[in-house]
N, CA, C and O atoms as CSV, one atom per row, in Angstrom:
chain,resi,resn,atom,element,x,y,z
A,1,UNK,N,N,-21.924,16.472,-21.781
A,1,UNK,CA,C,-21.744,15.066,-21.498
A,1,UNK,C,C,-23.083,14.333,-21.450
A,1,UNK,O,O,-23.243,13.151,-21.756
A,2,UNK,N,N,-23.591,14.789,-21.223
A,2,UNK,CA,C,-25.092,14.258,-21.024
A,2,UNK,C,C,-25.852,14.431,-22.341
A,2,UNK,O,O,-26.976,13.933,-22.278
A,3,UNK,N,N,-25.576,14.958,-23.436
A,3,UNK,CA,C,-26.020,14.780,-24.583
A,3,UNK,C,C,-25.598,13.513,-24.972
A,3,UNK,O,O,-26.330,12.550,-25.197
A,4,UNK,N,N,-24.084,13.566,-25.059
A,4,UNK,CA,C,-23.645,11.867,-25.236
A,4,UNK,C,C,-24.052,10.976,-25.072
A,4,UNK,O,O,-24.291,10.094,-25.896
A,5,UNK,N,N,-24.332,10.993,-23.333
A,5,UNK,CA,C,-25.439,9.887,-23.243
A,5,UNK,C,C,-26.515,9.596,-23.476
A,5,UNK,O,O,-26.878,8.432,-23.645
A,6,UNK,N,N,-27.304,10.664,-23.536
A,6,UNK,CA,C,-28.224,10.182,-24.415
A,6,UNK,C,C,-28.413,9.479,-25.843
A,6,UNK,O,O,-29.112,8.517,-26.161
A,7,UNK,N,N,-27.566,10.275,-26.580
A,7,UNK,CA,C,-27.583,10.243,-27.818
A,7,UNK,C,C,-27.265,8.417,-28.142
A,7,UNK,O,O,-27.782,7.713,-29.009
A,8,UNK,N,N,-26.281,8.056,-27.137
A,8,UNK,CA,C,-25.318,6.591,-27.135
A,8,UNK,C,C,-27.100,6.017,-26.409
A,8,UNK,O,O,-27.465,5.033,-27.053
A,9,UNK,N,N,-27.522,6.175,-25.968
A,9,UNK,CA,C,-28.564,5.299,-25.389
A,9,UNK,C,C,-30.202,5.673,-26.521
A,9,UNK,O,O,-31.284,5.341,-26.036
A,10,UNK,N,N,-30.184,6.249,-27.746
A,10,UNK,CA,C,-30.914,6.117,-28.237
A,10,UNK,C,C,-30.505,5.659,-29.411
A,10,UNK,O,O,-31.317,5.492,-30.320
A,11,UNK,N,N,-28.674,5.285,-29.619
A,11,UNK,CA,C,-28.307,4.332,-30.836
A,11,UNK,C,C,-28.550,3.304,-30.303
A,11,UNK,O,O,-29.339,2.555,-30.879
A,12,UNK,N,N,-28.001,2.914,-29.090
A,12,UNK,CA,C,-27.993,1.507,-28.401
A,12,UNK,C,C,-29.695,0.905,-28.763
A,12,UNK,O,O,-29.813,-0.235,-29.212
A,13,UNK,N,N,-31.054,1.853,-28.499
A,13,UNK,CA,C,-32.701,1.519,-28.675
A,13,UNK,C,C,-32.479,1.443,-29.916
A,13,UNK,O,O,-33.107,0.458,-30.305
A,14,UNK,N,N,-31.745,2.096,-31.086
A,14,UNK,CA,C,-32.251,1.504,-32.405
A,14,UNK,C,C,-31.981,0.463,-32.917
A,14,UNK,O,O,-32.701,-0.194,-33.669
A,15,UNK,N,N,-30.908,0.220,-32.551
A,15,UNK,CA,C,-29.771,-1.173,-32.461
A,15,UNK,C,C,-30.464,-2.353,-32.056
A,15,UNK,O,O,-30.560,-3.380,-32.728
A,16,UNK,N,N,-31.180,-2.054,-30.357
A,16,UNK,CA,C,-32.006,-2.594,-29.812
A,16,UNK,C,C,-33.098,-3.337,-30.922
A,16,UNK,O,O,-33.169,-4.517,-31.266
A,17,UNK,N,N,-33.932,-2.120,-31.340
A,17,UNK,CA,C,-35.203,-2.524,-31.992
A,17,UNK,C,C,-34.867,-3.451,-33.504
A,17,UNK,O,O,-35.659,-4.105,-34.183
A,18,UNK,N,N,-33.325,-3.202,-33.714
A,18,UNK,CA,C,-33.079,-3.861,-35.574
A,18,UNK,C,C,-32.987,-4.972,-35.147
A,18,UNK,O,O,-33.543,-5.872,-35.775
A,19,UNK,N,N,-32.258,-5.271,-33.942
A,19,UNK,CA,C,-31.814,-7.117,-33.414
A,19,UNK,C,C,-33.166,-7.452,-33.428
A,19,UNK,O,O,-33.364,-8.540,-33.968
A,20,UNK,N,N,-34.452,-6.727,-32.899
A,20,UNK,CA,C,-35.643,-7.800,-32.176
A,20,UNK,C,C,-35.989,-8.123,-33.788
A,20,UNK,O,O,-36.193,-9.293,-34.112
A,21,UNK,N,N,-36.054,-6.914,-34.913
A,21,UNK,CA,C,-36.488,-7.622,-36.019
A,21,UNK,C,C,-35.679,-8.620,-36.618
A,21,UNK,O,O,-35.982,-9.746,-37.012
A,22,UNK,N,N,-34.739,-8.093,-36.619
A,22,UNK,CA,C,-33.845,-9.633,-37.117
A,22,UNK,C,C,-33.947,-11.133,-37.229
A,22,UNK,O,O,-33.737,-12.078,-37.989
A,23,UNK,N,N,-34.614,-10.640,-35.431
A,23,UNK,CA,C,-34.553,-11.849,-34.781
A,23,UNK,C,C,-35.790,-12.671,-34.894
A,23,UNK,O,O,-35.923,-13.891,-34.791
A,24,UNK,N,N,-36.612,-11.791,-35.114
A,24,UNK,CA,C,-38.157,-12.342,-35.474
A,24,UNK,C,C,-38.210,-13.221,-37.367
A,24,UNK,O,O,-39.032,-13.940,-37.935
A,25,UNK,N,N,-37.276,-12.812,-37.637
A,25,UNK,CA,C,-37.308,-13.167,-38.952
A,25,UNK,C,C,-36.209,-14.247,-39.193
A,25,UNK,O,O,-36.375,-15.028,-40.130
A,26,UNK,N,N,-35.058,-14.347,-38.385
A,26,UNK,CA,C,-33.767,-15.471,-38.325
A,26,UNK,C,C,-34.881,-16.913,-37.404
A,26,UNK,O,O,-35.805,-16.721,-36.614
A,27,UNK,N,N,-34.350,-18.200,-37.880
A,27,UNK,CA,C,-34.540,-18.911,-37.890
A,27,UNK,C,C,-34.025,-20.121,-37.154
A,27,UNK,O,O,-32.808,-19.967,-37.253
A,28,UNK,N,N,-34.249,-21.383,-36.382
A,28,UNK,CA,C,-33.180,-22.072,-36.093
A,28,UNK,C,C,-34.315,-23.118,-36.259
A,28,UNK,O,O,-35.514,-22.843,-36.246
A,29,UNK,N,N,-33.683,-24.573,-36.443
A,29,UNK,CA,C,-34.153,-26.223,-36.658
A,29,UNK,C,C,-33.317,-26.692,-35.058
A,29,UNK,O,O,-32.307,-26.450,-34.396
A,30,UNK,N,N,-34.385,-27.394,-35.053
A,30,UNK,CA,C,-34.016,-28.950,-33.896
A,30,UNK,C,C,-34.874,-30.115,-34.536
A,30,UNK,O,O,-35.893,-30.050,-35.225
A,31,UNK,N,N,-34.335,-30.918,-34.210
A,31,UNK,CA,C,-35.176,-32.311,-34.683
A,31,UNK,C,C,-34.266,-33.609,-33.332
A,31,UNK,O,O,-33.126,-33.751,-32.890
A,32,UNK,N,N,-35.354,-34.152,-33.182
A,32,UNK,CA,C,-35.596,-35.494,-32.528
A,32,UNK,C,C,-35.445,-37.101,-33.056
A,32,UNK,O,O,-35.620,-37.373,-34.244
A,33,UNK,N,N,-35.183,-37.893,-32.288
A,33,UNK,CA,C,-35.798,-39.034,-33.181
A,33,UNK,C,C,-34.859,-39.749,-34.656
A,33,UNK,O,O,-35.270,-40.667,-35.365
A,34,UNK,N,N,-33.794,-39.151,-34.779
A,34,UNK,CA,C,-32.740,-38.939,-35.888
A,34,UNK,C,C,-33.561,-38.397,-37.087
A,34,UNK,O,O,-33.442,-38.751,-38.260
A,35,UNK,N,N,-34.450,-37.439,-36.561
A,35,UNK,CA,C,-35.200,-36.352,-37.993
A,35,UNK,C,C,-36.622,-36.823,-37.825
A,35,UNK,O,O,-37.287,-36.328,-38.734
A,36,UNK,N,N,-37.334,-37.548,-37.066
A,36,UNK,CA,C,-38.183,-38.198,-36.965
A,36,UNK,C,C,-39.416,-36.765,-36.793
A,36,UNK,O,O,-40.278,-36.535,-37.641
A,37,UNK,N,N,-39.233,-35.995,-35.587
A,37,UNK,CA,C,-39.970,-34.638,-35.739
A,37,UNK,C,C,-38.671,-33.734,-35.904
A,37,UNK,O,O,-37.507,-33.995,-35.598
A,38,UNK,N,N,-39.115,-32.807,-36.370
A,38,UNK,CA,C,-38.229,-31.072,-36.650
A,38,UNK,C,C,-39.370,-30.393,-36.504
A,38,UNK,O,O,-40.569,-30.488,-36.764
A,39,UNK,N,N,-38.280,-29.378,-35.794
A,39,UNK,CA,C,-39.381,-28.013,-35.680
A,39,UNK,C,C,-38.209,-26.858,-36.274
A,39,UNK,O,O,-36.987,-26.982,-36.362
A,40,UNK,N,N,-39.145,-25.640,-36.655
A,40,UNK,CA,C,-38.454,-24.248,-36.891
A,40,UNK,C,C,-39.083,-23.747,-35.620
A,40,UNK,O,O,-40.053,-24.269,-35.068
A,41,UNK,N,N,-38.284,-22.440,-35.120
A,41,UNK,CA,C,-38.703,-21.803,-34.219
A,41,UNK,C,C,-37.773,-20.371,-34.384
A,41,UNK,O,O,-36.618,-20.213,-34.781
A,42,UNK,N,N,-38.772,-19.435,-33.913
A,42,UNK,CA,C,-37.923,-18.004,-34.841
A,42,UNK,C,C,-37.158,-17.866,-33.215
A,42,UNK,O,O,-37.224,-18.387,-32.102
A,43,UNK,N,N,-36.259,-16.570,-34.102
A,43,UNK,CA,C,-35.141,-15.816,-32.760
A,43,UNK,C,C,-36.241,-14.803,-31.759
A,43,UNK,O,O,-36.025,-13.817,-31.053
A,44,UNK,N,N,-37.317,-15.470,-32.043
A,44,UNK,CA,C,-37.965,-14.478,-30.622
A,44,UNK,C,C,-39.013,-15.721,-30.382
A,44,UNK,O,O,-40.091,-15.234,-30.041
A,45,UNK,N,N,-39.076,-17.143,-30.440
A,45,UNK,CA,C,-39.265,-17.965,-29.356
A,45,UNK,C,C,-40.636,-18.671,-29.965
A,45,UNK,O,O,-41.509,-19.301,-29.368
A,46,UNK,N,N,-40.512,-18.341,-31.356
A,46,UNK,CA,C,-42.178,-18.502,-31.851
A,46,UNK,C,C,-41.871,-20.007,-32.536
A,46,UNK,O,O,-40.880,-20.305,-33.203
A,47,UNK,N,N,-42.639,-20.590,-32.296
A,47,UNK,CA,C,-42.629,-22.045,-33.085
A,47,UNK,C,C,-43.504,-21.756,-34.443
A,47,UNK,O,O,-44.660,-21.332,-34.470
A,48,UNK,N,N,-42.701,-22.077,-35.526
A,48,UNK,CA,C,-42.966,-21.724,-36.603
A,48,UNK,C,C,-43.610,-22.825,-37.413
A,48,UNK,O,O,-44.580,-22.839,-38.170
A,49,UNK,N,N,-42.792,-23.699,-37.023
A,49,UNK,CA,C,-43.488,-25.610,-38.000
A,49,UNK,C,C,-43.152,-26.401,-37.556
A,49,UNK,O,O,-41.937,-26.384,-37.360
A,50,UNK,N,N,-43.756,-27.384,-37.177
A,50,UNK,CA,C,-43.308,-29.007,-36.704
A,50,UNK,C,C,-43.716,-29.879,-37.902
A,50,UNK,O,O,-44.828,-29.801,-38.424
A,51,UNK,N,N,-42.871,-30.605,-38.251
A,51,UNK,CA,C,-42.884,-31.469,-39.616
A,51,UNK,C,C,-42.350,-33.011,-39.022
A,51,UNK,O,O,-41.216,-33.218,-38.588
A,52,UNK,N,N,-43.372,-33.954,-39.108
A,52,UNK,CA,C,-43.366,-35.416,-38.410
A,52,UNK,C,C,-43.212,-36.567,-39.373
A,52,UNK,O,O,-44.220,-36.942,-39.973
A,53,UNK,N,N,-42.363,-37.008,-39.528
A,53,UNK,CA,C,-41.972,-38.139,-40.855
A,53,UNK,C,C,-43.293,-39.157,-40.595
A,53,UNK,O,O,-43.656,-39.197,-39.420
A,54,UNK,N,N,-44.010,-39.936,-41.494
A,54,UNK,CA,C,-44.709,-40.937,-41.117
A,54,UNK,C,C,-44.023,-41.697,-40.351
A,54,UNK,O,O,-44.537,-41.749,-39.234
A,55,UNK,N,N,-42.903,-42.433,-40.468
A,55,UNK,CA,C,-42.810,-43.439,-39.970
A,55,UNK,C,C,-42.649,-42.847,-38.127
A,55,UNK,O,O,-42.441,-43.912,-37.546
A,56,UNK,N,N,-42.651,-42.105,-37.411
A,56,UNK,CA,C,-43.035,-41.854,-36.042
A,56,UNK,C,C,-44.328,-41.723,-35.695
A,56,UNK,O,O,-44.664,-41.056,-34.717
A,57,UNK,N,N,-45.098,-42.294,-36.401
A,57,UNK,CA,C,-46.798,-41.995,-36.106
A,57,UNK,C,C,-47.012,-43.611,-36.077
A,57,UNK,O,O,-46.891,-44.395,-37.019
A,58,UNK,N,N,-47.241,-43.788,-35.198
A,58,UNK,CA,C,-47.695,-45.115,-34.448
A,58,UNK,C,C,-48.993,-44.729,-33.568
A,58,UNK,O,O,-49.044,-43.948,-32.618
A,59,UNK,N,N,-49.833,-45.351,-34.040
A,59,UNK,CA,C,-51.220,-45.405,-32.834
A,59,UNK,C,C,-50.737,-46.216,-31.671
A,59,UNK,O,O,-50.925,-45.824,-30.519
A,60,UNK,N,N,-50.323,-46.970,-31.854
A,60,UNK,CA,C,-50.052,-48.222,-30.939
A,60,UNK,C,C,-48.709,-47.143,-29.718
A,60,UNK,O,O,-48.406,-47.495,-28.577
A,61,UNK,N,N,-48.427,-46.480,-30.096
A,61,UNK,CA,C,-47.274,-45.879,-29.223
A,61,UNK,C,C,-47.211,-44.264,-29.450
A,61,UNK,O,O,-46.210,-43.710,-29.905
A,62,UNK,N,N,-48.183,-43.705,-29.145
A,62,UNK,CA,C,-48.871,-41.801,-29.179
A,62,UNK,C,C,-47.463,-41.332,-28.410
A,62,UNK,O,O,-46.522,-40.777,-28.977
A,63,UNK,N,N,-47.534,-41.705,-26.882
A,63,UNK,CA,C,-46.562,-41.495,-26.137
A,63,UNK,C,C,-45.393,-41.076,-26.599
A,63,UNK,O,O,-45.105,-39.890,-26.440
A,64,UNK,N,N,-44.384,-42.053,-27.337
A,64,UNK,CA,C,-43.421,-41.884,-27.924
A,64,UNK,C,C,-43.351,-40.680,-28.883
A,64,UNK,O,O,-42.342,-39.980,-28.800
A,65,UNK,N,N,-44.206,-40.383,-29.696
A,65,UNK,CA,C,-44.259,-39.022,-30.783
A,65,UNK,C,C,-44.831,-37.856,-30.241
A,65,UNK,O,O,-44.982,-36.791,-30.840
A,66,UNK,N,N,-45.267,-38.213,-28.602
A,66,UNK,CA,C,-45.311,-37.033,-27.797
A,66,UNK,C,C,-43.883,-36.528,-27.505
A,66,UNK,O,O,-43.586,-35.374,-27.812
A,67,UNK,N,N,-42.927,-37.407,-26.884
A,67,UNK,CA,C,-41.781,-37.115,-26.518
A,67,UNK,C,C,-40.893,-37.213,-26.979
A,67,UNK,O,O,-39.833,-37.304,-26.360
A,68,UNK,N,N,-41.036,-37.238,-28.756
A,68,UNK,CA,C,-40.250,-36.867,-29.658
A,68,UNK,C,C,-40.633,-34.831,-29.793
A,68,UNK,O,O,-39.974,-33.796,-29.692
A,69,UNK,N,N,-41.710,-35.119,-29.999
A,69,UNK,CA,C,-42.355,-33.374,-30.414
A,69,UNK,C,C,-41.785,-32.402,-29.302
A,69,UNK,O,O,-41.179,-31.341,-29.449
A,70,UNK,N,N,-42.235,-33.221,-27.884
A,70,UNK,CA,C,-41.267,-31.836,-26.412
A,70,UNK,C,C,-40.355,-32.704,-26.729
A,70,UNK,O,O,-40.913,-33.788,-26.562
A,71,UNK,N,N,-39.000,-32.944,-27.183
A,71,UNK,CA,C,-37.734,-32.856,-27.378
A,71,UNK,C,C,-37.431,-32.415,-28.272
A,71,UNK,O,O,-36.317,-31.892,-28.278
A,72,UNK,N,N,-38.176,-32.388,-29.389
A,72,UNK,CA,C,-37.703,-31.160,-30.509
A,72,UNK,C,C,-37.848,-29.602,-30.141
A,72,UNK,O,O,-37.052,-28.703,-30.415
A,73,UNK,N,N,-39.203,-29.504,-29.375
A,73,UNK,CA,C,-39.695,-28.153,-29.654
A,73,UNK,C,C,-38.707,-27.669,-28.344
A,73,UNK,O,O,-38.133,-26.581,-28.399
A,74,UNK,N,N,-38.589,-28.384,-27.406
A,74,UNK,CA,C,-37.647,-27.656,-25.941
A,74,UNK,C,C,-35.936,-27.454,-26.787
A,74,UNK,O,O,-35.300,-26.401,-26.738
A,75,UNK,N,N,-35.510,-28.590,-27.438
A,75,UNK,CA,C,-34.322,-28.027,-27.953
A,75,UNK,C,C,-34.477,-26.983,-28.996
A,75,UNK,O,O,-33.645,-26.077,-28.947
A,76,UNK,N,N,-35.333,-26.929,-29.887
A,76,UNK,CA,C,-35.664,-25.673,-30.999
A,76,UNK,C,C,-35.831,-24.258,-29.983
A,76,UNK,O,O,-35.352,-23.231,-30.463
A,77,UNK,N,N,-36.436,-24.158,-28.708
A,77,UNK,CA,C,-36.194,-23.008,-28.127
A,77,UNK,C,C,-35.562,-22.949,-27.060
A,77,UNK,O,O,-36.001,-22.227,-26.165
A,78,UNK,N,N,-34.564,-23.569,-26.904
A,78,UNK,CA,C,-33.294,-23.574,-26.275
A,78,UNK,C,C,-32.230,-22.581,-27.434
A,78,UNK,O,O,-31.796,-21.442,-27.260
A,79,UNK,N,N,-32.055,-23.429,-28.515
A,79,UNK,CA,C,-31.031,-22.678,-29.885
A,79,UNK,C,C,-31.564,-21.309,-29.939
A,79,UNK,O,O,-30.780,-20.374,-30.105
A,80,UNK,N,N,-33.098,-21.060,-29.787
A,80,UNK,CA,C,-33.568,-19.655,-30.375
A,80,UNK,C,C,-33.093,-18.509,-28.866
A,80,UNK,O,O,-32.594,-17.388,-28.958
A,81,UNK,N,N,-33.384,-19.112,-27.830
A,81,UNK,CA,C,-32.760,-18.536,-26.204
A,81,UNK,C,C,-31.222,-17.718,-26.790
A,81,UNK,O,O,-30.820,-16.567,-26.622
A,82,UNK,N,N,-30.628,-18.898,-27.528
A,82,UNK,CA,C,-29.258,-18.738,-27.406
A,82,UNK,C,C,-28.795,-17.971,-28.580
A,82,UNK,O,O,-27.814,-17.229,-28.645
A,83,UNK,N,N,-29.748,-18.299,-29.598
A,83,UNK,CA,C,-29.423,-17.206,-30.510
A,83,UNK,C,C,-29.823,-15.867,-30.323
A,83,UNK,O,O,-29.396,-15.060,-31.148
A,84,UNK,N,N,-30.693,-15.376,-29.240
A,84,UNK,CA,C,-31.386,-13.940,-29.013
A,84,UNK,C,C,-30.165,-13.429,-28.062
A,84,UNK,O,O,-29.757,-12.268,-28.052
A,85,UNK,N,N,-29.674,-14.446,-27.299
A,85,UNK,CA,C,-28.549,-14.040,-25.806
A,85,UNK,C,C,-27.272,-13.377,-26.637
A,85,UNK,O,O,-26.654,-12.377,-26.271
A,86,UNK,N,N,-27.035,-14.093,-27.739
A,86,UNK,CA,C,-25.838,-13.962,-28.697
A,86,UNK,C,C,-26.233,-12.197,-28.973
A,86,UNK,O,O,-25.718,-11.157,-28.562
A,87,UNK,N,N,-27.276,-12.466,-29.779
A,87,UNK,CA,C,-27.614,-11.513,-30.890
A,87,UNK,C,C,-27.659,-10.030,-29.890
A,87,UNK,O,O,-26.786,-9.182,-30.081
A,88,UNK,N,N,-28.577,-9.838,-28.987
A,88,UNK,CA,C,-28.705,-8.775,-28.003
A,88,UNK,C,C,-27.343,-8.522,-27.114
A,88,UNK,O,O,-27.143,-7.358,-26.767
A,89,UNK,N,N,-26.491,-9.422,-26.761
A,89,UNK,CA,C,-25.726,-9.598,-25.861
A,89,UNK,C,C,-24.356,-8.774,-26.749
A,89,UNK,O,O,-23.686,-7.864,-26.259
A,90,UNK,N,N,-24.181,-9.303,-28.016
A,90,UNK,CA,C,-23.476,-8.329,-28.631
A,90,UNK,C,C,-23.282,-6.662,-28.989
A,90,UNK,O,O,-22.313,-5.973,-29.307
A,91,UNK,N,N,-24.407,-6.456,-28.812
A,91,UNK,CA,C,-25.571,-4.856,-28.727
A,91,UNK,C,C,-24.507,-4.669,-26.924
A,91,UNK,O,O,-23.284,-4.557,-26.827
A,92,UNK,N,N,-25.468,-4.698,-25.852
A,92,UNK,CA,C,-25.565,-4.403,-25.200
A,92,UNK,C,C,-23.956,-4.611,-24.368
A,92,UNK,O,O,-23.712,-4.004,-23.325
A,93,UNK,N,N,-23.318,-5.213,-24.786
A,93,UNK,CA,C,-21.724,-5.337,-24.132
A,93,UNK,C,C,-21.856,-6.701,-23.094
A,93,UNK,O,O,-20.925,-7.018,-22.353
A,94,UNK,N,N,-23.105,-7.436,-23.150
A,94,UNK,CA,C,-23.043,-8.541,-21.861
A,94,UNK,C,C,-24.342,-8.208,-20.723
A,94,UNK,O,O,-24.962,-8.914,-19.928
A,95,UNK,N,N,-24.398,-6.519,-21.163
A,95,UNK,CA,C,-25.117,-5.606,-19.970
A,95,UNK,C,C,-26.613,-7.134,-19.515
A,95,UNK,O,O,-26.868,-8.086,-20.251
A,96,UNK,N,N,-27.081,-6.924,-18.562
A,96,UNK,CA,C,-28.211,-7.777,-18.445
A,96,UNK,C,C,-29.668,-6.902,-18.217
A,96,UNK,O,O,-30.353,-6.871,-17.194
A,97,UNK,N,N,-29.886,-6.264,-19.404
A,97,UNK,CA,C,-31.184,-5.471,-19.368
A,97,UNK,C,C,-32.583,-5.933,-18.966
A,97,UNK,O,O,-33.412,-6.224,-19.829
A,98,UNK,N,N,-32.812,-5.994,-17.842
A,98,UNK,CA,C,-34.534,-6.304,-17.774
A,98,UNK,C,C,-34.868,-6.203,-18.741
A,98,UNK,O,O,-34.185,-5.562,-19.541
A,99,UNK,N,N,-36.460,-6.975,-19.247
A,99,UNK,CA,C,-37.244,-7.031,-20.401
A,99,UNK,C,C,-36.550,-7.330,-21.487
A,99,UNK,O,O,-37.421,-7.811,-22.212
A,100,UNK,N,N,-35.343,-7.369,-22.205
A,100,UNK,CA,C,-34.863,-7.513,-23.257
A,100,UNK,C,C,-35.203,-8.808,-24.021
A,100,UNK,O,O,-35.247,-8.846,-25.251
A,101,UNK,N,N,-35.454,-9.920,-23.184
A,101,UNK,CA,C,-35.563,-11.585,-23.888
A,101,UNK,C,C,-36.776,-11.958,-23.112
A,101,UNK,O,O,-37.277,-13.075,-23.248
């Protein structure tokens, strides 16, 4: 019996390790502003590109294309949170593994 478990807890680590690549390589968009900034941000939390239309670049108003950029980039890794919770959470049965995210 105890081979089993092991054996089930070193498919579960390979399983483990294919999601983190997956996930490093899957992708998600947010954008602000009705498209004004977009960002990519990978399934392990990395901000990949922020792309800013001219017309949100105002000298006269910095402020504003500040808080277009943290509303893109906080919702872009919000989706990537939720796509890693999905992705691992399916693996693991729900389990809540320390270190995993």
């Amino acid at each position: 019996m105890n081979k089993n478990i092991l054996r089930q807890a070193q498919q579960m680590q390979a399983k483990l390790v294919k999601a983190q690549e997956e996930l490093e390589k899957a992708t998600v968009e947010a954008s602000s502003g009705g498209g004004a900034v977009t960002v990519v941000v990978s399934g392990q939390q990395q901000l990949r590109s922020i792309k800013i239309s001219s017309e949100a670049v105002d000298p006269d108003d910095i402020e504003m294309l500040e808080d277009l950029i943290l509303t893109a980039v906080n919702e872009g890794m919000e989706k990537a949170k939720e796509l890693a919770a999905s992705e691992m959470g399916a693996i693991t049965g729900g389990l809540n593994i320390p270190g995993l995210l």
